[in-house]
N, C-alpha and C positions, 0 to 999 in steps of 0.2 A: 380528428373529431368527427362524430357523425351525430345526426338529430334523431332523435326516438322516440315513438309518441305511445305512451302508456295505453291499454286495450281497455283501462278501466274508467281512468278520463283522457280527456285531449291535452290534458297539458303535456309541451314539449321537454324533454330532459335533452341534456346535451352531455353526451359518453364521451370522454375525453381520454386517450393515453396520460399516464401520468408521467413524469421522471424522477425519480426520488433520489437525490444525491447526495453523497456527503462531501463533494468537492465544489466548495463556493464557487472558486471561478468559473465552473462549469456551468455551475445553476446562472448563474447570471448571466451566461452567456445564452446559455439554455430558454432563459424562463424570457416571459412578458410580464408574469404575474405570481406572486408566491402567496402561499395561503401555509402557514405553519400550524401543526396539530402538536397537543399539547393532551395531559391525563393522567387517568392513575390504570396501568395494565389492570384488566379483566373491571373497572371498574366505572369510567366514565371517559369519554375523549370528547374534546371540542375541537372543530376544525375554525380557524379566524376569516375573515371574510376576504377578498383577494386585495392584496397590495402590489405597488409598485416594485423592480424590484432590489433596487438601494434599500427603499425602507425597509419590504420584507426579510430581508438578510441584516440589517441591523436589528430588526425587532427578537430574529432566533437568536442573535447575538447577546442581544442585550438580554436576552429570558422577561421584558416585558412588554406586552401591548398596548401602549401609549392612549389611542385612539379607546379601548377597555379599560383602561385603568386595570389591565391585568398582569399579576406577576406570575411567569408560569417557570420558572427557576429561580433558584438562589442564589444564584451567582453569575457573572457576567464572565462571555466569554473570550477569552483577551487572547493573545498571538501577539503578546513583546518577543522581541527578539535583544537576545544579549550583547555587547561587544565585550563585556569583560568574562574572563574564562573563571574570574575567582565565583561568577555566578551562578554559571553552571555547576549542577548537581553532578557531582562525578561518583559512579559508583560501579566495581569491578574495572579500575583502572589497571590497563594492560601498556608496557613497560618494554621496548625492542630496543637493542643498541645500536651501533653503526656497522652495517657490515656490507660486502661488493659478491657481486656475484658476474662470473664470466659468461658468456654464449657463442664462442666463435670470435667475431672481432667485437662485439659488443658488449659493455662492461655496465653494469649495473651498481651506480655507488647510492645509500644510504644511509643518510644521517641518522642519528640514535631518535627517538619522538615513542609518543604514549599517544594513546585514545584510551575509550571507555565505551562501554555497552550502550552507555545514553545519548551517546551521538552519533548522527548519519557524516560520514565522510565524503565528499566525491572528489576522485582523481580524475584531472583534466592532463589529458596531453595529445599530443600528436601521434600516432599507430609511432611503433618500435622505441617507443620512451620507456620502456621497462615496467607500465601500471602492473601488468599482469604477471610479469616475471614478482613484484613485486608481491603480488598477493598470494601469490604462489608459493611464495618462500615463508611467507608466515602461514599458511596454512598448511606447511610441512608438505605440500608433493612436490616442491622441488629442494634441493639439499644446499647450504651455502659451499663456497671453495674454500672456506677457510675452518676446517674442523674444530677448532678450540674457540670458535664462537658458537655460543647457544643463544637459541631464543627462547624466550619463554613458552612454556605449554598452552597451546590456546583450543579453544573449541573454536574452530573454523571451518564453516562448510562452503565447497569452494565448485562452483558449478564453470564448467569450460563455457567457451564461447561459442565452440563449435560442436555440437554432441555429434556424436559416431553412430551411428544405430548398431546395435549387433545382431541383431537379425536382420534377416530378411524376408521375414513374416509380415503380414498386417498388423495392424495394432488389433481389429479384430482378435484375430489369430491367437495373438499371445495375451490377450485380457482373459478367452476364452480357456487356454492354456493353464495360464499362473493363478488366472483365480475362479474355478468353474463355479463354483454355487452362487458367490456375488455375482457376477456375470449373467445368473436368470434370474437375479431378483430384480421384481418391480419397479422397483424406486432404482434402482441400479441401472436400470433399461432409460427410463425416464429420463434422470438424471446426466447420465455417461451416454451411452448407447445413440440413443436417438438425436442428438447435438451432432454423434460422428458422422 
């Protein structure tokens, strides 16, 4: 923050960094103080006066400001979490059976199991437990040992852990390279370029 004194009167303004976040725990960790702005785009915005910051993270939660008597959503913002799967929305359910895949002395067994497009997965284990043998096989670049099992067709993008470079150029180099006209645009400089 620093002080700034307006050349037209004396009074002090205090220029603040702001953080704008969409991850609560971070604002809270972040913040002393939350001031939630609320509006209609191109139309009118109110910023709320500074709260603590439990309250102010419950007030965006809640869409109203207790202290204003104001509602500025319709709806409340809620983060249940389910234990029953019949609640979960499932939709574009995908469908694997049981199948092993070898590596050497290492054997990778798999029980048949389904997911769906609307849930985040995470596989926990120990390095050489098979996670990525695992997702590798459903994302078809690696093949199982047993031919007469298929898996279903999935759209799986499936990025290594380790990337390889293939060149041995700069990134300069080959931005400059693969894509010359973006490359001198302005906002392309701004954007890309100047961060490098």
């Amino acid at each position: 923050s620093r002080l700034l004194l307006s050349s037209e009167n004396s009074s002090p303004i205090l220029a603040t960094s702001s953080w704008l976040r969409h991850d609560l725990a971070v604002l809270d960790y972040l913040s002393d103080f939350i001031c939630c702005l609320y509006g209609v785009p191109g139309v009118y915005g109110v910023v709320t006066l500074p709260s603590g910051v439990r309250e102010g993270i419950n007030m965006f939660l809640d869409g109203f400001i207790r202290s204003e008597n104001m509602r500025f959503r319709d709806s409340v913002l809620s983060f249940k979490v389910t234990d029953q799967v019949e609640d979960i929305k499932r939709t574009g359910s995908v469908q694997y059976p049981s199948f092993s895949k070898s590596l050497g002395d290492f054997t990778l067994n798999v029980k048949a199991g389904d997911f769906s497009d609307s849930e985040i997965i995470v596989m926990l284990g120990e390095n050489g437990t098979g996670k990525t043998t695992m997702i590798r096989i459903l994302a078809g670049a690696l093949k199982l040992d047993d031919d007469n099992n298929e898996l279903p067709q999935m759209s799986i993008s499936y990025k290594p852990q380790k990337i390889s470079p293939k060149s041995e150029n700069t990134v300069r180099y080959l931005l400059h390279e693969k894509i010359p006209t973006m490359y001198q645009h302005p906002q392309f400089k701004t954007d890309v370029m100047t961060p490098l």
